[in-house]
N, C-alpha and C positions, 0 to 999 in steps of 0.2 A: 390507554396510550393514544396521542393526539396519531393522527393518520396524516400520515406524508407519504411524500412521493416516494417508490421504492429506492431511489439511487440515493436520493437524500438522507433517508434512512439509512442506508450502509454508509454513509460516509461520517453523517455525523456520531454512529454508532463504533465504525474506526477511529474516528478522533477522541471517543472515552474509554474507547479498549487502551487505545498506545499512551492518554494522559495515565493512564491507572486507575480510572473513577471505578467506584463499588457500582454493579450493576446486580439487580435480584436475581434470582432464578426466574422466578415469577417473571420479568420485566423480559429473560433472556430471550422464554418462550414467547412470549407476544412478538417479539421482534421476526423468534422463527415463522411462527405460524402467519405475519404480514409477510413477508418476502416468499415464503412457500404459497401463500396464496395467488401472488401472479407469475407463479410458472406455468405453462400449458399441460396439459394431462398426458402429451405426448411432444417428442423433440420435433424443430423443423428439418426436415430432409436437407442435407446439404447437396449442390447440384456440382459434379465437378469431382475429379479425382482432391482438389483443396479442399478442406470444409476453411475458410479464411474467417467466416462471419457464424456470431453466439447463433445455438442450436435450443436454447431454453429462455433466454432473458433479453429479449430484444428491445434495444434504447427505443421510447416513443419520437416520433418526430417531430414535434414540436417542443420538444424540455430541450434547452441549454444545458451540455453537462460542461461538469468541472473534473478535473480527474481530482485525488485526495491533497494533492499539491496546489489544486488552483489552477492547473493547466488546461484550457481551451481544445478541444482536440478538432483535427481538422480533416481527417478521413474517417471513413465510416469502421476500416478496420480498427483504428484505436477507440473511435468510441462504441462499437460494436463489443469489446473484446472486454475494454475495460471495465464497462457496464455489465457484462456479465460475471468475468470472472472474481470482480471485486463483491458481487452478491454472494456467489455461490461460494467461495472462499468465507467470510461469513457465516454462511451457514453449515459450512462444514465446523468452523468453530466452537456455533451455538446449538447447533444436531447431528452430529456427526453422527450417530446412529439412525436415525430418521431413514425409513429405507430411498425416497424420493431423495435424498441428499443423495445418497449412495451412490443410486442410479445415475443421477444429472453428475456426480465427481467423476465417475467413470468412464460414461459416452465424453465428458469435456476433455480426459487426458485424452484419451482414445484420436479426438480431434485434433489435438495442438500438436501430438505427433505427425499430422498430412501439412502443418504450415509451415512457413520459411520463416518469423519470427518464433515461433515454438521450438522447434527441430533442428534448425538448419542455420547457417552462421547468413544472419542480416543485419546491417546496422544501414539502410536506405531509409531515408525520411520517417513517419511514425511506426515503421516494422519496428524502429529498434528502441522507442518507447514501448509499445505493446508487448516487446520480450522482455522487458522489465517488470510489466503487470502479471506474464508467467511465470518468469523468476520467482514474484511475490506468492502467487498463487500456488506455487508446488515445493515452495518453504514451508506451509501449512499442510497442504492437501498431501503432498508425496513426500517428506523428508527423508523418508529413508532411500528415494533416488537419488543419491549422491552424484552419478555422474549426467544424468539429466541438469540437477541442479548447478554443478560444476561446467556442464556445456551451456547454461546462460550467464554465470558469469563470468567465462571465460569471452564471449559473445559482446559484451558489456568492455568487457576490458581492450578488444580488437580494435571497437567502432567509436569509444565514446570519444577518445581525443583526435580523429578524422578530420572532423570542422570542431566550429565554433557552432557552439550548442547553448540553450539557455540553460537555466541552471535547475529545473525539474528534473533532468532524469538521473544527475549525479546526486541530488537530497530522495532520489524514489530506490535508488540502489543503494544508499546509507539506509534508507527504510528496510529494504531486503535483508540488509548487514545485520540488522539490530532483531531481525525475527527468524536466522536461518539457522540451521545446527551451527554450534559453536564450532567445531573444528572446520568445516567452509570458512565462515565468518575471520577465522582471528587472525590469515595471512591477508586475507581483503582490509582489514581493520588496519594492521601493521602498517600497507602500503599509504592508505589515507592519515592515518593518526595524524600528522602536524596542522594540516586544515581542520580535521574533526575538533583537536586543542581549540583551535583560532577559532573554529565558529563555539564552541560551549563558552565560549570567552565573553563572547561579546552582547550585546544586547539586542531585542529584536523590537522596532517601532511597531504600535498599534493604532496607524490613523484610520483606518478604512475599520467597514462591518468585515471584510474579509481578514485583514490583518489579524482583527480580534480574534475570529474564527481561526485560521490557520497557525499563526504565532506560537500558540503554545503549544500544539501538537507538535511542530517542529521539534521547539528546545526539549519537550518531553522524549521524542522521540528521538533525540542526541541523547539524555541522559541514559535512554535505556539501551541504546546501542555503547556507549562509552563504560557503564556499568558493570558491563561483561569483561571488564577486564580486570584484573585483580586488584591492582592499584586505584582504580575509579570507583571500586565496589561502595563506597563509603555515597557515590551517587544515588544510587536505587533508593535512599530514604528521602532524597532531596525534591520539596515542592517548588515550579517555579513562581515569582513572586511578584506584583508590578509597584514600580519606583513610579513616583510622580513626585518628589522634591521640585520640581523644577518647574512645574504646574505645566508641562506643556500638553496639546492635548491628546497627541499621538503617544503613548504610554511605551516607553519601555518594558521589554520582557528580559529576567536575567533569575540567574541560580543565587540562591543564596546560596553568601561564603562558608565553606566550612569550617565548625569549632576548630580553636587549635588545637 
């Protein structure tokens, strides 16, 4: 397996989990054993009745991070939090047994409960992106916390229409949608459905290396949140496809139609 950097690694490895790509066993484990291999043999002490900042997977300072949407983060708490959680979420995926997973899932809940975007209703500046990355994160890690997971998205639903916001954190909470127990999921589903219709609708430009990159993870990851619903079901088999009729060079991304 070519050796990347760990964050790169988890993200482009979420972007062939959510398209639906075939990953080996074989391939799953290398991925564990790269990211288990730069965790420290012990957590950092958090100083402060908070622990605010990762206790196992601390962003390097000099890497640009991207969170999975593309988004630039601009305090240390969201790229502290995101960087972590988004690995070790991962690895609970691909080892969830691993006792070292264990451990780092456990001391991490343990944490989120001492912070105000984990615990505690926040929607200030990137607190209430980074409650979104726990949202994500204990969709996976804790699903059977119903009302944990119910207090971030009810968190989410307080803060998001406050201001004017750019449009990551309402496509990172349709991510949450599309991976959380179903019965969360289908009154959050309900509320959004008419936009959810309008964006599986439309098509998405590929001018940029990023575009390429990001693009389909999107539309894939509309199809699989849209799929959960009964009437959509017929989605889950659908690959998305690029149109270039028009030779332009920014490619369209769009679902093929379904048979009648």
């Amino acid at each position: 397996m070519e050796k990347k950097s760990i964050y790169r690694l988890t993200v482009e490895t979420n972007y062939r989990l959510i398209k639906g790509e075939s990953i080996s066993s074989g391939e799953k484990a290398a991925i564990a054993a790269e990211l288990l291999s730069a965790a420290p043999t012990k957590a950092v002490t958090p100083a402060g009745r908070r622990a605010l900042y990762p206790l196992f997977y601390i962003p390097p300072q000099d890497v640009k991070l991207r969170s999975l949407m593309g988004q630039t983060p601009k305090t240390r708490i969201f790229s502290g939090n995101m960087y972590e959680l988004e690995t070790l979420r991962l690895l609970c995926l691909l080892a969830p047994s691993n006792p070292q997973v264990m451990l780092m899932r456990d001391a991490t809940l343990r944490r989120l409960k001492t912070t105000c975007f984990g615990w505690e209703d926040d929607g200030v500046g990137e607190c209430f992106d980074t409650s979104l990355i726990v949202l994500r994160f204990l969709c996976t890690v804790s699903p059977e916390d119903t009302e944990w997971i119910r207090s971030r998205i009810e968190n989410y639903n307080r803060h998001a229409n406050e201001k004017k916001r750019p449009w990551f954190p309402l496509w990172y909470f349709w991510l949450c949608l599309s991976e959380m127990p179903l019965e969360l999921a289908l009154p959050e589903i309900a509320q959004h459905r008419v936009e959810l219709e309008k964006k599986l609708r439309r098509s998405y430009v590929m001018h940029s290396e990023q575009d390429r990159a990001l693009h389909p993870m999107l539309v894939c990851m509309l199809r699989n949140l849209m799929s959960r619903l009964p009437e959509y079901s017929w989605l889950a088999g659908c690959e998305p496809c690029i149109g270039g009729a028009d030779g332009r060079v920014g490619l369209p991304l769009h679902f093929a139609v379904r048979p009648a």
